[in-house]
N, C-alpha and C positions, 0 to 999 in steps of 0.2 A: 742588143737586148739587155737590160737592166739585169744585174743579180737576185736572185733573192736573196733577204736578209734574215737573217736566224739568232733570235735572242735568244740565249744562254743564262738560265740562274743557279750558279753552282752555290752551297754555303759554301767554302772557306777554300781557300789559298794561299799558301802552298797547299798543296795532297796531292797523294800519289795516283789518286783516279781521277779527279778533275784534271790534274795538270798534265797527264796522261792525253785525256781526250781531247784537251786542248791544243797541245802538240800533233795529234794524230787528226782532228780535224783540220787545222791548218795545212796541213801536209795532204791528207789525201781528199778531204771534201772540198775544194778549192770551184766548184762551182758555184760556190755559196759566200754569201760574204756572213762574215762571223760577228758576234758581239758576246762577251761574257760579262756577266754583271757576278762579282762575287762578294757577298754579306757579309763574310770575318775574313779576315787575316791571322795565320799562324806561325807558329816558330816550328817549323820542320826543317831541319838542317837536309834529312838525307832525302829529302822530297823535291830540290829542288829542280826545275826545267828550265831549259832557253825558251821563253815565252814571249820575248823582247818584240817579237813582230805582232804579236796578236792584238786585237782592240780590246784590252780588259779592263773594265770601270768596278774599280773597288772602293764599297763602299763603309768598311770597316769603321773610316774616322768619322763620320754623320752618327748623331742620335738614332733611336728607335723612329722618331718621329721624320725624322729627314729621311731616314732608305725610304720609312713606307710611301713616301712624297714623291721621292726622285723613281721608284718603282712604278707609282702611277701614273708616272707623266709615260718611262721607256713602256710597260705594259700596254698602254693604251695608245702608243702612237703607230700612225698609219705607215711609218719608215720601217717598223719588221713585219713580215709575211707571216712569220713563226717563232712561238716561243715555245721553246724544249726548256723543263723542267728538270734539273738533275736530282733523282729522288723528292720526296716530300715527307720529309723528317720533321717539320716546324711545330710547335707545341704553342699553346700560350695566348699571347697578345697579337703575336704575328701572324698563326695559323687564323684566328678570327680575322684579322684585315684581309687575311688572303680569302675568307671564306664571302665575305661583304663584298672584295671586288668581283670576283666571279659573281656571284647573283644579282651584282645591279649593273653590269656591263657582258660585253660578247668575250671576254676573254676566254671563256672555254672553248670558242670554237677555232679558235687559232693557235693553240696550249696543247704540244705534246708531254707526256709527263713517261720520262726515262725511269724507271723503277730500281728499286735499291730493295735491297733482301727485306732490313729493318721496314721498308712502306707497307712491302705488301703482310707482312706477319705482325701488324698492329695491332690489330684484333688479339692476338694470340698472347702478345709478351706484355702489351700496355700494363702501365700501373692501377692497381686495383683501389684506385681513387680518385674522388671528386672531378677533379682537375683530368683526370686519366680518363673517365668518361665522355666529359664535354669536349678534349680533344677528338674523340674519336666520332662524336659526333660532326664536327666540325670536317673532320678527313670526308667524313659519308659525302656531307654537303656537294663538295668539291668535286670531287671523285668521281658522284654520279652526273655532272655536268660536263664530265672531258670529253673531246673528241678523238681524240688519238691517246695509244697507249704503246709503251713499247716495254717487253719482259723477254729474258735471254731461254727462259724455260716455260714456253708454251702454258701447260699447265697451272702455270701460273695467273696467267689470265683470264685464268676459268674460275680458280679461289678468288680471284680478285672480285669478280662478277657475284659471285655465291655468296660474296659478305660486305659487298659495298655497293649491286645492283649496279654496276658497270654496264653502260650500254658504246662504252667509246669503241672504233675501231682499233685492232691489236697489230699491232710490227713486233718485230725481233730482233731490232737492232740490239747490239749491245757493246759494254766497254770493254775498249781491248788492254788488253793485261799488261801494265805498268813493269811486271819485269821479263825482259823478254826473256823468249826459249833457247837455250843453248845449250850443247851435249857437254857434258862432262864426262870425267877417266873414270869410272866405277868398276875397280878393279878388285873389289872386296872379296874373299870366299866366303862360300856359300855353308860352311862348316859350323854347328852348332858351339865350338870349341870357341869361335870368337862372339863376344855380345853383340846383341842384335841394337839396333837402333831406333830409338820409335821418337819421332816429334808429334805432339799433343796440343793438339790448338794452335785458333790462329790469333788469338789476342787477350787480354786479359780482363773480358765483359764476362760474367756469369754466367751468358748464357750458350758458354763452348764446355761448361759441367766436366769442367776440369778434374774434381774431385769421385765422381761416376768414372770417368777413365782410371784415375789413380788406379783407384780399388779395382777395374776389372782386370788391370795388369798386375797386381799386388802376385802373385801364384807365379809368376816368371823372373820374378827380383833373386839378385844372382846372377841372372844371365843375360840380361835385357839392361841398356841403358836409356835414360827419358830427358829429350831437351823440352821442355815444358814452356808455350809461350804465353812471359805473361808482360810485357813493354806495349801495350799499345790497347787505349780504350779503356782505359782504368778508371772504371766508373764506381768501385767498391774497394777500397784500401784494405779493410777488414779481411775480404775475399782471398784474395792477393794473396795475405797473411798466410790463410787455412787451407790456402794450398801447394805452399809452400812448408808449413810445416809437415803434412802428411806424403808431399812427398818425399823427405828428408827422412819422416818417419818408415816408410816403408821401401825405401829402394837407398838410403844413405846417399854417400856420394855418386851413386848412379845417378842419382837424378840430379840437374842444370836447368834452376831457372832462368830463364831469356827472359831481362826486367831491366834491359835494355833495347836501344834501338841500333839498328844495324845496319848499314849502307848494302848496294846491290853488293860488290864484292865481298865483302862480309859474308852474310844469308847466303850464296852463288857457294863458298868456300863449306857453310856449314850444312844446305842438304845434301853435298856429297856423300856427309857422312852418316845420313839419314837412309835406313831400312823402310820404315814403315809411318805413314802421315795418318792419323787417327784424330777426327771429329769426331764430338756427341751433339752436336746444335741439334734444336728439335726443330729448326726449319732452313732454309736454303741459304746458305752461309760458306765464306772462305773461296768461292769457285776460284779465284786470282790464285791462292796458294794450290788448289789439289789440279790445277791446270798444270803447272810447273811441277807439281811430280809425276803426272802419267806422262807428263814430256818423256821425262826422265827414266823412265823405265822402275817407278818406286809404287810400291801398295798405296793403295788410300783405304779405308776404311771410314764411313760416312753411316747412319743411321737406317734401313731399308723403310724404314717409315716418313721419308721425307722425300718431295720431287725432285730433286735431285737424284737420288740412287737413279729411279727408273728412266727418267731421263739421259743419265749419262751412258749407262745401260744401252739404251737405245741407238747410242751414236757406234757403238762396235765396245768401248772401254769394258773393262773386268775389274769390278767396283766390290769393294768386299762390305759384310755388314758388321758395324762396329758393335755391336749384340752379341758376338760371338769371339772379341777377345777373350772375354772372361772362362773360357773352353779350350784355348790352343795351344795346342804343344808346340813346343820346339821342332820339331820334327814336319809340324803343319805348317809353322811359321818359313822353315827352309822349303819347302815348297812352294808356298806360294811366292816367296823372294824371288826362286829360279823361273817360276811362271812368266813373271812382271819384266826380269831381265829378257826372257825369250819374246816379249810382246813388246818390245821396246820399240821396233823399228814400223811395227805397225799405229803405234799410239804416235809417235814424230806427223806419221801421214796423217791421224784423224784430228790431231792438234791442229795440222798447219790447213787442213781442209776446211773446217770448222769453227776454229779460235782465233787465227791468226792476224796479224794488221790486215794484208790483202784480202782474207775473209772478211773482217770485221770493214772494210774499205765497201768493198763489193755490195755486202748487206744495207749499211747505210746507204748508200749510192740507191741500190732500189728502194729504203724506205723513203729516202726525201722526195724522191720523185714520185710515189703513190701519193703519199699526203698532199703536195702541192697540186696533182693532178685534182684533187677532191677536196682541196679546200681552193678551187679554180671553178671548180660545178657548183658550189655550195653557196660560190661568193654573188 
């Protein structure tokens, strides 16, 4: 029996979640045969993977006008069964070619679109201009033509629906996490006497409201030290700046900007030294980082006003809301430390049940075979 083929449109490569999933479907989706088509190419030193066997058609060195070319031919041709989307981040000239081929060909009905936090909270964060508008008209376009959708948090494709009139069927595949889970010696006391540790963000975009953390930990300075991440996604240099000088200003040498980039052993070596992992994003963001510390037996604190909280909630985790640093003692704070440690060996089992490669194996495994069942009745 012939394979099915599965076209792959990731942007760029190197990255640590494409190249992730491309290792990971090569390895465990192997009843499928693969194709990844990727737009950019980047200089990611510590992102690298053995990808040497995959079929990857990178199309970096082509003009604007040659991908959209070489896209329409792989797009339209009758050698893939399935094109999976990785996110739909595109703006511009190229969101419109994408919006024109969808409406004057069948490619929605063969076009799973993998979801990325950034897709589905467009609406919410887009720029409050011209251009910021017609993209998002342009997203609706598409969006309401897919047949398949795939979102790691349910919920999620229910806002999807409520603001883009989504009528595609939903899956829940989703990407399995680029650094994998491993215990570590956390042997630290649990003693107010030693500084507690808090890491802040997981990149240096705005919209992790670095400086909203700042200040709600401002009243624990003295006792508390902050690795503050800002190396990755630095879309405002300015930003960068002002939150680096306020937390200089309010915590001195307690606070360490990360305004570099860090290899697995690196990052592996510094949440050891990590108490507490604290987001403010106002929507579903970092899951990769706060997966790797409930591994670990470390607090998260996440916003209660986003799907996330209630979702993770839901899986057995003890999710704290990041609305209530700006209130906790020291005394609160060593509690909940000792909580996090005693639920450690519980969170290992709901990680490896739920997040894991063999999970995240399993899951796909059932969604390709829904979809191909239904786009076999359809055809």
């Amino acid at each position: 029996m012939t394979q099915k083929h599965i076209l792959h449109l990731v942007t760029k490569l190197p990255d640590k979640y494409n190249g992730k999933f491309i290792e990971f479907s090569e390895k465990h989706l192997i009843e499928y045969q693969h194709t990844y088509v990727a737009l950019v190419s980047t200089d990611s030193v510590n992102e690298e993977r053995e990808l040497s066997g995959a079929n990857i058609v990178n199309l970096n060195n082509l003009s604007r006008l040659q991908k959209m070319k070489k896209l329409v031919k792989l797009f339209l041709s009758s050698e893939y069964d399935l094109v999976l989307f990785h996110g739909l981040s595109y703006t511009g000239p190229f969101l419109f070619f994408l919006a024109v081929l969808f409406k004057v060909s069948k490619l929605a009905e063969k076009t799973l679109w993998l979801t990325w936090g950034g897709d589905i909270y467009y609406f919410q964060n887009r720029p409050n201009t011209l251009s910021g508008y017609f993209n998002e008209v342009l997203r609706k376009s598409i969006i309401k033509k897919l047949f398949f959708t795939s979102s790691l948090i349910p919920a999620e494709s229910d806002l999807i629906k409520v603001n883009y009139d989504m009528k595609a069927i939903q899956f829940d595949g989703f990407y399995p996490n680029p650094v994998g889970y491993e215990d570590i010696d956390d042997e630290a006391p649990l003693t107010s006497s030693q500084k507690f540790t808090f890491m802040v963000g997981n990149s240096a975009d705005p919209q992790n409201n670095h400086l909203e953390m700042l200040q709600s930990l401002a009243h624990l300075q003295g006792n508390i030290k902050i690795y503050c991440v800002l190396s990755y996604a630095i879309v405002d240099r300015d930003y960068v700046n002002r939150v680096q000088a306020l937390g200089n200003e309010i915590f001195g040498n307690d606070f360490i900007p990360l305004t570099e980039f860090m290899n697995t052993s690196e990052y592996k070596r510094l949440i050891e030294r990590v108490d507490f992992s604290c987001y403010y994003h106002n929507r579903q963001q970092a899951l990769g980082n706060i997966f790797q510390f409930l591994y670990l037996g470390k607090a998260v604190f996440i916003r209660r006003d986003i799907l996330s909280f209630d979702f993770l909630q839901s899986l057995g985790f003890d999710i704290h809301d990041s609305n209530s640093l700006s209130i906790l003692t020291l005394e609160e704070l060593t509690e909940i430390k000792r909580n996090c440690l005693k639920d450690r060996e519980k969170n290992k089992m709901l990680m490896n049940d739920n997040f894991s490669d063999l999970a995240a194996s399993e899951k796909w495994t059932s969604v390709l075979r829904r979809v191909f069942a239904l786009l076999k009745k359809s055809s």
